[in-house]
PDB file of N, CA, C, O and CB in Angstrom:
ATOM      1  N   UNK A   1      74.126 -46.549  18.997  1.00  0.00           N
ATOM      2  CA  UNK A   1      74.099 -46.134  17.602  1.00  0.00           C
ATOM      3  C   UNK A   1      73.782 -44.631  17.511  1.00  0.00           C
ATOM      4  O   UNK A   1      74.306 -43.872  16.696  1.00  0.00           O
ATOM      5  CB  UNK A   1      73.055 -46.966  16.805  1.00  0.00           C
ATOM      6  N   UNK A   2      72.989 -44.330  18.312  1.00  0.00           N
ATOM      7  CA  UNK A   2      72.489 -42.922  18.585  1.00  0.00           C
ATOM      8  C   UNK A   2      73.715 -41.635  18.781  1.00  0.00           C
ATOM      9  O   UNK A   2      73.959 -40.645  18.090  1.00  0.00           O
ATOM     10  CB  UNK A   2      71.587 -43.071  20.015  1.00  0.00           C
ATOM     11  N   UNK A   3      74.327 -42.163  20.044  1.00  0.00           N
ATOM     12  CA  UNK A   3      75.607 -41.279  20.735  1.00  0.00           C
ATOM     13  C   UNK A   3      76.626 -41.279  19.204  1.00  0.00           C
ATOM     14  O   UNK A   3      77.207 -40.251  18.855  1.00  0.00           O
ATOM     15  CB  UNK A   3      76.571 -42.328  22.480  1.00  0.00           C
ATOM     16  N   UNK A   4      76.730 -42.767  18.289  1.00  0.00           N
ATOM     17  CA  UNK A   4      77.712 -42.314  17.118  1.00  0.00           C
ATOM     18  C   UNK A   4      77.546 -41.770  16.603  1.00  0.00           C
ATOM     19  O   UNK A   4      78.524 -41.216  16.103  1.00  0.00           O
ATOM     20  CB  UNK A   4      78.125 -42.757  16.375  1.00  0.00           C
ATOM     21  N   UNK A   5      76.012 -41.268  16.097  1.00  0.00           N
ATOM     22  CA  UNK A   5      75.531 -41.109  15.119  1.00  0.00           C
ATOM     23  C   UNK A   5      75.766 -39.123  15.610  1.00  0.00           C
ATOM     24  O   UNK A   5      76.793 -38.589  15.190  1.00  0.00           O
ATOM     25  CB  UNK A   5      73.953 -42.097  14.876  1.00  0.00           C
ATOM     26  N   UNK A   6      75.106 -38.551  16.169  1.00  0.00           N
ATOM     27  CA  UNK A   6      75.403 -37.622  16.708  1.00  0.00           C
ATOM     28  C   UNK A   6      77.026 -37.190  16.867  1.00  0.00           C
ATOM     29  O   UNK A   6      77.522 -36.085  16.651  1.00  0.00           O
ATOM     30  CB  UNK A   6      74.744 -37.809  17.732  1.00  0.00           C
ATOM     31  N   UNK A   7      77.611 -38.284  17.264  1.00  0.00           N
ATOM     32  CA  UNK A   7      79.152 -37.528  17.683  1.00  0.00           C
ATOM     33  C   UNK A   7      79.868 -37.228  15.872  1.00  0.00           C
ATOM     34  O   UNK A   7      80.740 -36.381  15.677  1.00  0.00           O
ATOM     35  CB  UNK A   7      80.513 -39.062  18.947  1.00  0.00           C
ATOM     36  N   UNK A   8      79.331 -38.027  14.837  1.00  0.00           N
ATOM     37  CA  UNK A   8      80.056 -38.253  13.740  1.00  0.00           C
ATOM     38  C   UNK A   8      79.125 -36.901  13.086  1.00  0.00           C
ATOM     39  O   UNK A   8      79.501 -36.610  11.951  1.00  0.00           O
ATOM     40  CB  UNK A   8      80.022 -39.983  13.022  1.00  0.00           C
ATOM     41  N   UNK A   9      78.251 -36.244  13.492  1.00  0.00           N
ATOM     42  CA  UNK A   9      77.264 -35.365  13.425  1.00  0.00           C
ATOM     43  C   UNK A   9      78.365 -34.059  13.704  1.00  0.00           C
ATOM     44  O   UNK A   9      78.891 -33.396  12.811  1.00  0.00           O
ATOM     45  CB  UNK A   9      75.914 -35.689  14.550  1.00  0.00           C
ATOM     46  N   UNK A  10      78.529 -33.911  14.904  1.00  0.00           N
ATOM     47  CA  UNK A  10      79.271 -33.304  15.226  1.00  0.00           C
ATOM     48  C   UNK A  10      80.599 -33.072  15.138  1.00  0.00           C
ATOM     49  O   UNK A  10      81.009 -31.981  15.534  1.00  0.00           O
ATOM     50  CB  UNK A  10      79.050 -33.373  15.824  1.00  0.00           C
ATOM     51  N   UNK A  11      81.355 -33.862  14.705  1.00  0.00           N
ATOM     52  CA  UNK A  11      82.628 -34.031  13.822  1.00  0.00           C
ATOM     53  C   UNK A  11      82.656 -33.208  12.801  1.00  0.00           C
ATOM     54  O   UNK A  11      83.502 -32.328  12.641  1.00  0.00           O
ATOM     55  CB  UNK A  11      82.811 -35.314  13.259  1.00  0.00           C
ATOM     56  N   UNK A  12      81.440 -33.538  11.833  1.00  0.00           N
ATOM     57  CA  UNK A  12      81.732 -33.378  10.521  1.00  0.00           C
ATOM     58  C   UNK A  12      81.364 -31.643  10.292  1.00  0.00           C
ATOM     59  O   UNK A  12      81.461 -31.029   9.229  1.00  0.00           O
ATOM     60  CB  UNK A  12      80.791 -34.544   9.570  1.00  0.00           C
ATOM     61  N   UNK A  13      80.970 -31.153  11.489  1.00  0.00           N
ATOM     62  CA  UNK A  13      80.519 -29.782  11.235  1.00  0.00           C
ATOM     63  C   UNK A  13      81.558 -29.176  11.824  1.00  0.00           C
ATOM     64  O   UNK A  13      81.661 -27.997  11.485  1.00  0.00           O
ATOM     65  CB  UNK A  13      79.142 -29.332  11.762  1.00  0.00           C
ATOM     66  N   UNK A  14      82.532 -29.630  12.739  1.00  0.00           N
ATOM     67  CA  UNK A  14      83.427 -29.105  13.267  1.00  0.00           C
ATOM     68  C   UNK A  14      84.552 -28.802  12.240  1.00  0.00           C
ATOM     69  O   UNK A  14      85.347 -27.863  12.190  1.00  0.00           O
ATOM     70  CB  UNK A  14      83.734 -29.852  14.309  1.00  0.00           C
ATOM     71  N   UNK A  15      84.367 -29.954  11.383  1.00  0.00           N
ATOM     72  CA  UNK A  15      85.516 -30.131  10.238  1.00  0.00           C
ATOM     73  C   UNK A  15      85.229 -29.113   9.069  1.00  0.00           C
ATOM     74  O   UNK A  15      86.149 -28.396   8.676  1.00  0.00           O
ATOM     75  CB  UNK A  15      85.524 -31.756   9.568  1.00  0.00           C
ATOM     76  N   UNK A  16      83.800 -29.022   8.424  1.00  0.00           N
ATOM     77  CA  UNK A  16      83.375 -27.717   7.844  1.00  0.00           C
ATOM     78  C   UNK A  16      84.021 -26.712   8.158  1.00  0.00           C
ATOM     79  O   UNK A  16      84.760 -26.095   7.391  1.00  0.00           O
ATOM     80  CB  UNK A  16      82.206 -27.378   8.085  1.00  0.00           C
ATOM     81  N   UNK A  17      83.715 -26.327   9.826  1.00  0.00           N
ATOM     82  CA  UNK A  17      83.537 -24.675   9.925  1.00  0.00           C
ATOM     83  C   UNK A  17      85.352 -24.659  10.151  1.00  0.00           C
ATOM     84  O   UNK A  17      85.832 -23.529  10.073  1.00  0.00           O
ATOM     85  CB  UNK A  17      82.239 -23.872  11.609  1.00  0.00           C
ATOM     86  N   UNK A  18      86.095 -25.508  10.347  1.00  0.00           N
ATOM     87  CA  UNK A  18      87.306 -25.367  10.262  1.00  0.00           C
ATOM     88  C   UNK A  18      87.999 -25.076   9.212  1.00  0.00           C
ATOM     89  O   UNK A  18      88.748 -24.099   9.203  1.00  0.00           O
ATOM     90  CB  UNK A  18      87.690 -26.150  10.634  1.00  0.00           C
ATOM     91  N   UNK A  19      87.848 -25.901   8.150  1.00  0.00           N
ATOM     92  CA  UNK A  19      88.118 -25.623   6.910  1.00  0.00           C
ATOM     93  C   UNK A  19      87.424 -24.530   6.214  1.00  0.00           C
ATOM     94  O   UNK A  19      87.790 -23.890   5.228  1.00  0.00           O
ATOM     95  CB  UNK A  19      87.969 -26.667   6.298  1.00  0.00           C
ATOM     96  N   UNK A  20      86.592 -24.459   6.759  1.00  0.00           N
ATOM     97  CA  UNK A  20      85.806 -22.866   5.871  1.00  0.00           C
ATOM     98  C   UNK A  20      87.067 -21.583   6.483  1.00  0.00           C
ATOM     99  O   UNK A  20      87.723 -20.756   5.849  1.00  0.00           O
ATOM    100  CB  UNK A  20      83.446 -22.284   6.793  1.00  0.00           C
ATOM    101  N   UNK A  21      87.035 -21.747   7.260  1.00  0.00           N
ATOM    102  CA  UNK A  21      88.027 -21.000   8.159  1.00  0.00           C
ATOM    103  C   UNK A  21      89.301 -21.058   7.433  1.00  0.00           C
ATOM    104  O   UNK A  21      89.784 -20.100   6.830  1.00  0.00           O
ATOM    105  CB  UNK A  21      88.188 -21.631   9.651  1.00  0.00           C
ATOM    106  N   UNK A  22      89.871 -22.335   7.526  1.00  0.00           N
ATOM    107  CA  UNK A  22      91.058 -22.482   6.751  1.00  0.00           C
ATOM    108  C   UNK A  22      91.577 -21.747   5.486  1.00  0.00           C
ATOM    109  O   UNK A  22      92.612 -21.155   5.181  1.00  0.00           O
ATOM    110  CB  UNK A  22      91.010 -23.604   6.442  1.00  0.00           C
ATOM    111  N   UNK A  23      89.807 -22.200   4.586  1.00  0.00           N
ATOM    112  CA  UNK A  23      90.165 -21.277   3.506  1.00  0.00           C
ATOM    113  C   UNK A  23      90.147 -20.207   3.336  1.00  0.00           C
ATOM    114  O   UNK A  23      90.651 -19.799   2.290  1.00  0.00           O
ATOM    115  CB  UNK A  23      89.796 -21.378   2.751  1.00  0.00           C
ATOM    116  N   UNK A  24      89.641 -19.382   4.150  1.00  0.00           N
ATOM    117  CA  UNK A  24      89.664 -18.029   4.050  1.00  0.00           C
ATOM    118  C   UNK A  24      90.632 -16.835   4.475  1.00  0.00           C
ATOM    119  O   UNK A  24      90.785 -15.642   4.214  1.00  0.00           O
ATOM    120  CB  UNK A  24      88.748 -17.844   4.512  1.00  0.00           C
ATOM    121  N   UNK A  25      91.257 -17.923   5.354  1.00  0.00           N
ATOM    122  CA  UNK A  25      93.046 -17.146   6.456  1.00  0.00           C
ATOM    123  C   UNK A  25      93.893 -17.318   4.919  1.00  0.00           C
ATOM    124  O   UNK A  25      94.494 -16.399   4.362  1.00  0.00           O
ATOM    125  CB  UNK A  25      94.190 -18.758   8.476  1.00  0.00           C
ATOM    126  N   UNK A  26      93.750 -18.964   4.322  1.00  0.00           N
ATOM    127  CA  UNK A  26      94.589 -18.980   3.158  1.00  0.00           C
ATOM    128  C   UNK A  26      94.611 -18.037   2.013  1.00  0.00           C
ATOM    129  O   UNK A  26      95.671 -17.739   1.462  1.00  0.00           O
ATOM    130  CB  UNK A  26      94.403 -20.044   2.654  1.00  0.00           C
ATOM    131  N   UNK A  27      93.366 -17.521   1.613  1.00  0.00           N
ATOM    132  CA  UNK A  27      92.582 -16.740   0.210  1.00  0.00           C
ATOM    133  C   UNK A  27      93.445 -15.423   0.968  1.00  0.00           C
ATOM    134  O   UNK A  27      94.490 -15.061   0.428  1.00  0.00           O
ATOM    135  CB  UNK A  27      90.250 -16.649  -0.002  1.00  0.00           C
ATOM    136  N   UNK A  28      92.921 -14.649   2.367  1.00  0.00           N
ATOM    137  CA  UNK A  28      93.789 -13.644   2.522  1.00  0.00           C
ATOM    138  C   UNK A  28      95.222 -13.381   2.797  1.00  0.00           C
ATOM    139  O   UNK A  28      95.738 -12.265   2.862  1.00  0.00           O
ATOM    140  CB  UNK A  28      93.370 -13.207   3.168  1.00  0.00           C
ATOM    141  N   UNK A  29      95.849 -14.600   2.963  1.00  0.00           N
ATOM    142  CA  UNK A  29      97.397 -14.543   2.913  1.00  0.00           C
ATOM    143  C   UNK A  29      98.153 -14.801   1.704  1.00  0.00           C
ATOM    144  O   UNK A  29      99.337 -14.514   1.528  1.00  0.00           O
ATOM    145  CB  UNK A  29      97.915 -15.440   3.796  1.00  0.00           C
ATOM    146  N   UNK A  30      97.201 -15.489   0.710  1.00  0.00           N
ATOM    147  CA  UNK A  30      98.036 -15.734  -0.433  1.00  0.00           C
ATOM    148  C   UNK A  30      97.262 -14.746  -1.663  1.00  0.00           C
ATOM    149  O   UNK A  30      97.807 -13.965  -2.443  1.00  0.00           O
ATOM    150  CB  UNK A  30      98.095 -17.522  -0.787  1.00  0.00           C
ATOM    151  N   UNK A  31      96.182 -14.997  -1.561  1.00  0.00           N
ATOM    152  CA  UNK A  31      95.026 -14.780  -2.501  1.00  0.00           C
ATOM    153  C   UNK A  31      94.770 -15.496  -3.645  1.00  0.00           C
ATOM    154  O   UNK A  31      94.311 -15.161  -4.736  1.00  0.00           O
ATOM    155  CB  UNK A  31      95.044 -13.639  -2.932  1.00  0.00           C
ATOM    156  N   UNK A  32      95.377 -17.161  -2.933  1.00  0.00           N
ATOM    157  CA  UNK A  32      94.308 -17.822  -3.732  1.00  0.00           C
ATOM    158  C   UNK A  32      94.084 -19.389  -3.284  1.00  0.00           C
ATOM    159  O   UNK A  32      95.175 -19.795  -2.883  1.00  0.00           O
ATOM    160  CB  UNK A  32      94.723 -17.734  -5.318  1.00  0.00           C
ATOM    161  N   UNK A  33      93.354 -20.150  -3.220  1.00  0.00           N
ATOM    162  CA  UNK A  33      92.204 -20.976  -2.645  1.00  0.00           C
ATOM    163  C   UNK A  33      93.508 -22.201  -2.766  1.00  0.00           C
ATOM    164  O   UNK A  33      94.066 -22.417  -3.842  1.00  0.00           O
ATOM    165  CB  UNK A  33      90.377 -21.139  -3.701  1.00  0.00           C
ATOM    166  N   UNK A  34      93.816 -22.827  -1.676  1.00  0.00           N
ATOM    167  CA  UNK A  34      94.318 -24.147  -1.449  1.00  0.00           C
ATOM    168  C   UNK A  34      94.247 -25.068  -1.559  1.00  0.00           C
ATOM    169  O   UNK A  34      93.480 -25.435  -2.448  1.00  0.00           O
ATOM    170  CB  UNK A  34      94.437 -24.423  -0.938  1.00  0.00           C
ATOM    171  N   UNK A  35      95.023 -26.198  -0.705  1.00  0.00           N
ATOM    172  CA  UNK A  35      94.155 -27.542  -0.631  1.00  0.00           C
ATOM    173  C   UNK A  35      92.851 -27.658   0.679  1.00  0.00           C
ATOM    174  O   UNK A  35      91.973 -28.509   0.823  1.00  0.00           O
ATOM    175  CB  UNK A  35      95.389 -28.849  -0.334  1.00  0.00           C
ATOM    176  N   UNK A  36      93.072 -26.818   1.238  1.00  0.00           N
ATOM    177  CA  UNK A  36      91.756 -26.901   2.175  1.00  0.00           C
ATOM    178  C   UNK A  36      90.582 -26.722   1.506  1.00  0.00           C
ATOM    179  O   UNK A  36      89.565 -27.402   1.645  1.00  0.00           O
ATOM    180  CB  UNK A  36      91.708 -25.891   3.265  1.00  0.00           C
ATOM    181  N   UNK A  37      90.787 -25.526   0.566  1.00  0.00           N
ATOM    182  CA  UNK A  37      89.206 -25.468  -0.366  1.00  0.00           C
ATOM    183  C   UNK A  37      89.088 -26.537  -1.025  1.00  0.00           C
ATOM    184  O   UNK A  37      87.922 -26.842  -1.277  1.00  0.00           O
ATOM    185  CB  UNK A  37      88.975 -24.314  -1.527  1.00  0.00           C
ATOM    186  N   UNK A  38      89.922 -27.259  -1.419  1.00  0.00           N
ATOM    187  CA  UNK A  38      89.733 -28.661  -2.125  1.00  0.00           C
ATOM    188  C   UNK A  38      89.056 -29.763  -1.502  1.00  0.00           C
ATOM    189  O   UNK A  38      88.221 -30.485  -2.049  1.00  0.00           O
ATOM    190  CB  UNK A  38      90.954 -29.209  -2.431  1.00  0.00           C
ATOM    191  N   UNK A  39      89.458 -29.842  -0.357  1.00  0.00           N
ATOM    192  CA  UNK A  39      89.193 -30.551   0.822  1.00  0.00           C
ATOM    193  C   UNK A  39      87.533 -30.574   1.018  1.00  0.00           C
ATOM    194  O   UNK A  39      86.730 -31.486   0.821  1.00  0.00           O
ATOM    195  CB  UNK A  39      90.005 -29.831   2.067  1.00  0.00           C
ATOM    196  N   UNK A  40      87.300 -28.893   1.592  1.00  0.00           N
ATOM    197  CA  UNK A  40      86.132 -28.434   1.585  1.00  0.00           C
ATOM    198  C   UNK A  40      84.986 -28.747   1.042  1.00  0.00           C
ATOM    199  O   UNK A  40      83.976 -29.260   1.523  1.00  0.00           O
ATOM    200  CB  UNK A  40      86.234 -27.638   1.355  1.00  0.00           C
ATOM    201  N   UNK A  41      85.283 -28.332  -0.164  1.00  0.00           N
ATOM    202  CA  UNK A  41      84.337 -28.718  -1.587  1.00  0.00           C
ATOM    203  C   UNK A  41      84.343 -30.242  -1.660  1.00  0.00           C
ATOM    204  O   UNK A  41      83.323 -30.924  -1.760  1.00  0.00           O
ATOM    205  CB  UNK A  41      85.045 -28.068  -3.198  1.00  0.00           C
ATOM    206  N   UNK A  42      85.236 -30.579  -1.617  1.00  0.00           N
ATOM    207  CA  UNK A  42      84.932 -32.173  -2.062  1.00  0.00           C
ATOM    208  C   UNK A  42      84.600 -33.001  -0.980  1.00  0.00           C
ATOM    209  O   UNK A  42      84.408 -34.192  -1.225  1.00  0.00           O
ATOM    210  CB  UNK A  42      86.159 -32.908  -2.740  1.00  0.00           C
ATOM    211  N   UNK A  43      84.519 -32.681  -0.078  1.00  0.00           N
ATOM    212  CA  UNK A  43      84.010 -33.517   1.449  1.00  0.00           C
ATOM    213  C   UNK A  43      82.495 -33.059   1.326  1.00  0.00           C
ATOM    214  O   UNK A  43      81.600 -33.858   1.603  1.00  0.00           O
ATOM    215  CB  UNK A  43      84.887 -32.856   3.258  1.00  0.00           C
ATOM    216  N   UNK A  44      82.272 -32.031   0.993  1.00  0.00           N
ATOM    217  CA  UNK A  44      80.822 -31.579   1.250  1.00  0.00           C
ATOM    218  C   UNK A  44      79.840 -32.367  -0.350  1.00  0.00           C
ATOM    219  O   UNK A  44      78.696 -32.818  -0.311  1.00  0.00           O
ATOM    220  CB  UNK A  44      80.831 -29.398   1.337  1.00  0.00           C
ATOM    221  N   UNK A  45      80.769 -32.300  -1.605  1.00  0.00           N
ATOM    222  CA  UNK A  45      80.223 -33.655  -2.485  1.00  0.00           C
ATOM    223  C   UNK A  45      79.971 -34.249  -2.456  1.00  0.00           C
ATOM    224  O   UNK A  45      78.851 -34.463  -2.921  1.00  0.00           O
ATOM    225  CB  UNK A  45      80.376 -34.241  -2.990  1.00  0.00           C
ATOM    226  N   UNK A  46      80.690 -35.197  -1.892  1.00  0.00           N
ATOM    227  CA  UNK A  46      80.483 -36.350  -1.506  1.00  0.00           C
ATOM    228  C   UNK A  46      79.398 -36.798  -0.333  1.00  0.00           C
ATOM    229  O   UNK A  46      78.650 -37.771  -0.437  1.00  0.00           O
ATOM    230  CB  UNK A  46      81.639 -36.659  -1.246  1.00  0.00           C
ATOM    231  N   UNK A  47      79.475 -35.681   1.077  1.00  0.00           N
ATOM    232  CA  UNK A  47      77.783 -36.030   1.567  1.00  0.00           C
ATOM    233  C   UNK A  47      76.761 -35.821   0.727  1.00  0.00           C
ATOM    234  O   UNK A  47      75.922 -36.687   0.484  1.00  0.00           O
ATOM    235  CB  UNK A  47      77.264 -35.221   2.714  1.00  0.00           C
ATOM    236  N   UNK A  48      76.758 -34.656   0.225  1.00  0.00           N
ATOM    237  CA  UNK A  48      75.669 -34.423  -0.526  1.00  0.00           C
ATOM    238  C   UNK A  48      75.507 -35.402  -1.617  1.00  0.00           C
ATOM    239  O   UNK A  48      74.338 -35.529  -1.982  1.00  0.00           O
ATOM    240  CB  UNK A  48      75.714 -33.140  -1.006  1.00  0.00           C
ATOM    241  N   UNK A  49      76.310 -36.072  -2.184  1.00  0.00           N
ATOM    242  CA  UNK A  49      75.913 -37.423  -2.910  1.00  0.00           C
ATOM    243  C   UNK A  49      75.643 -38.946  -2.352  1.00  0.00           C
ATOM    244  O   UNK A  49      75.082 -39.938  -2.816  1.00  0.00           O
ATOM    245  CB  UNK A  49      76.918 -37.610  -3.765  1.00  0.00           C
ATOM    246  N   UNK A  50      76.116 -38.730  -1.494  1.00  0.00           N
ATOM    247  CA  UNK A  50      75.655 -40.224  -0.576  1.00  0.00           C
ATOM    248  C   UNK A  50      74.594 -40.239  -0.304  1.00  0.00           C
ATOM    249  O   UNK A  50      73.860 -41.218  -0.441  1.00  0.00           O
ATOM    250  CB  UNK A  50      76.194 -40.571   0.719  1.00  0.00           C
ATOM    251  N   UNK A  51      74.054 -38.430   0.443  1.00  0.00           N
ATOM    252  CA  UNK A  51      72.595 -37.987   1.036  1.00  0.00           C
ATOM    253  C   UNK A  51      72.168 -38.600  -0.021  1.00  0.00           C
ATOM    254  O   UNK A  51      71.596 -39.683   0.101  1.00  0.00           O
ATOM    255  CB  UNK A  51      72.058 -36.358   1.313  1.00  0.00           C
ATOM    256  N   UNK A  52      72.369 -38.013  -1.268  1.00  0.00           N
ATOM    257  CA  UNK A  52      70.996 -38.018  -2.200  1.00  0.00           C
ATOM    258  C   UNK A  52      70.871 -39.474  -2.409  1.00  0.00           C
ATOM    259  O   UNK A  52      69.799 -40.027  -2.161  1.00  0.00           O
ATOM    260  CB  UNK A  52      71.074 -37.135  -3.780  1.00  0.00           C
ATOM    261  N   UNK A  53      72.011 -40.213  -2.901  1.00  0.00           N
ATOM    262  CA  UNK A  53      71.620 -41.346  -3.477  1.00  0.00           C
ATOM    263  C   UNK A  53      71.182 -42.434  -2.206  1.00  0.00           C
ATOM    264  O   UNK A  53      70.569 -43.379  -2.701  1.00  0.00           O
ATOM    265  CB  UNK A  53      72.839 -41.838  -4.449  1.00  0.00           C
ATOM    266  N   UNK A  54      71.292 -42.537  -1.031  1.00  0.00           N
ATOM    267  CA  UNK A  54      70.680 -43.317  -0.083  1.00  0.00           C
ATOM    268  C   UNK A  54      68.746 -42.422   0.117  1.00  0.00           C
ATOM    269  O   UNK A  54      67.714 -43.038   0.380  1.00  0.00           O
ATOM    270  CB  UNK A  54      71.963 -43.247   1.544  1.00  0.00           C
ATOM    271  N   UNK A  55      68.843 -41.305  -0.058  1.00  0.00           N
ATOM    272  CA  UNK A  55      67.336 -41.028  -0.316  1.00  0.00           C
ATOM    273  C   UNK A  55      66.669 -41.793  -1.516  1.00  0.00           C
ATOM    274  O   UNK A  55      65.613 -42.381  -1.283  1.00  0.00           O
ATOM    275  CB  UNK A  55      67.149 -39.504  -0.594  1.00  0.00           C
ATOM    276  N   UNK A  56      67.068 -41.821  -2.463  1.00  0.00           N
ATOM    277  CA  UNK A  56      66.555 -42.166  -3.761  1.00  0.00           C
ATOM    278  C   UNK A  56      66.775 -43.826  -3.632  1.00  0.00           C
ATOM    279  O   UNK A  56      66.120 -44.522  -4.409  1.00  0.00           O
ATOM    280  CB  UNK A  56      67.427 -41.337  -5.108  1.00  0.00           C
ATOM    281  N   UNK A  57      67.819 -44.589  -2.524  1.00  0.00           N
ATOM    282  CA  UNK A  57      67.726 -45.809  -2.834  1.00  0.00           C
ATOM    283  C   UNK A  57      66.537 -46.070  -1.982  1.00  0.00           C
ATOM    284  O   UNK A  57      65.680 -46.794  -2.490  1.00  0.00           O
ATOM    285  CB  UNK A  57      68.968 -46.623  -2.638  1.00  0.00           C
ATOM    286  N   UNK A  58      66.225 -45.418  -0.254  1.00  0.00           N
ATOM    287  CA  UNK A  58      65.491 -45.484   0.088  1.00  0.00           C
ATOM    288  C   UNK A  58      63.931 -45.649  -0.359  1.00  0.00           C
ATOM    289  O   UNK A  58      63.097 -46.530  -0.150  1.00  0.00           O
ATOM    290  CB  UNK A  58      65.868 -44.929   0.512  1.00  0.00           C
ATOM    291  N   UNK A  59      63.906 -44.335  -1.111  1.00  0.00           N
ATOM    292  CA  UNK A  59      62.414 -43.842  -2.050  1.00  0.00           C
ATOM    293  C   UNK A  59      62.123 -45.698  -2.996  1.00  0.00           C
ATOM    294  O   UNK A  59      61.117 -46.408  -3.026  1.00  0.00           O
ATOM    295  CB  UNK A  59      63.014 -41.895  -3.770  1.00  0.00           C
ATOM    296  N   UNK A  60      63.231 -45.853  -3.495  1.00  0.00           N
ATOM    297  CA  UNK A  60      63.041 -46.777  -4.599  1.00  0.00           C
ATOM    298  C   UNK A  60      62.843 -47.952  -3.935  1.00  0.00           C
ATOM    299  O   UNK A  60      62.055 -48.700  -4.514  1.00  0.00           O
ATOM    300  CB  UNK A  60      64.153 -46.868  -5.610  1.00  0.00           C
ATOM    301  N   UNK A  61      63.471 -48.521  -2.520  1.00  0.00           N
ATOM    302  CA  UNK A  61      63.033 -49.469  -1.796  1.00  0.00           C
ATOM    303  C   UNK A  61      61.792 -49.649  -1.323  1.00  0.00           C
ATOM    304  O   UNK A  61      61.512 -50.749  -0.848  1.00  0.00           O
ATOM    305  CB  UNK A  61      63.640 -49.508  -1.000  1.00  0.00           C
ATOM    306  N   UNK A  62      60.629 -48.411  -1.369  1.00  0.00           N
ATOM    307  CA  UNK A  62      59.445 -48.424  -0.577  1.00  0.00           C
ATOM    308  C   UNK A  62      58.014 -48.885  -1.428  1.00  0.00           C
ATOM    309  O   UNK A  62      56.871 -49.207  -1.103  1.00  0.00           O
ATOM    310  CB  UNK A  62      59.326 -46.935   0.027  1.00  0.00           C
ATOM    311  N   UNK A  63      58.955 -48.681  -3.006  1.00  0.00           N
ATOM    312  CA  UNK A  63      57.414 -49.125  -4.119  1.00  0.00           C
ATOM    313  C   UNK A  63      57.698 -50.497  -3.742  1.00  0.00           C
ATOM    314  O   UNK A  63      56.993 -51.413  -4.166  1.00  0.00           O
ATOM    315  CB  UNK A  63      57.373 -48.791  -6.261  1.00  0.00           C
TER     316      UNK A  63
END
């Protein structure tokens, strides 16, 4: 569980700094933001909303 947990760790930052990348070759060849920034932004939403709401289901499981 450990080795997945880490490798899907490492995936998902690989996939960031790629697409951060992505968007920025795109912004200077076209000068203006793609579907990778779409991508970007909304992949990083969505952890950040899962994060939060499995913290808060957590928190709420412990009263």
């Amino acid at each position: 569980m450990q080795i997945s947990l880490v490798s899907m760790k490492w995936a998902w930052f690989y996939t960031v700094i790629f697409l951060f990348v992505w968007t920025i070759v795109d912004y200077i060849n076209t000068g203006e933001m793609g579907l990778a920034f779409f991508l970007f932004i909304t992949q990083n939403l969505v952890h950040l909303g899962i994060q939060t709401y499995m913290k808060w289901k957590l928190g709420k499981d412990e009263k």
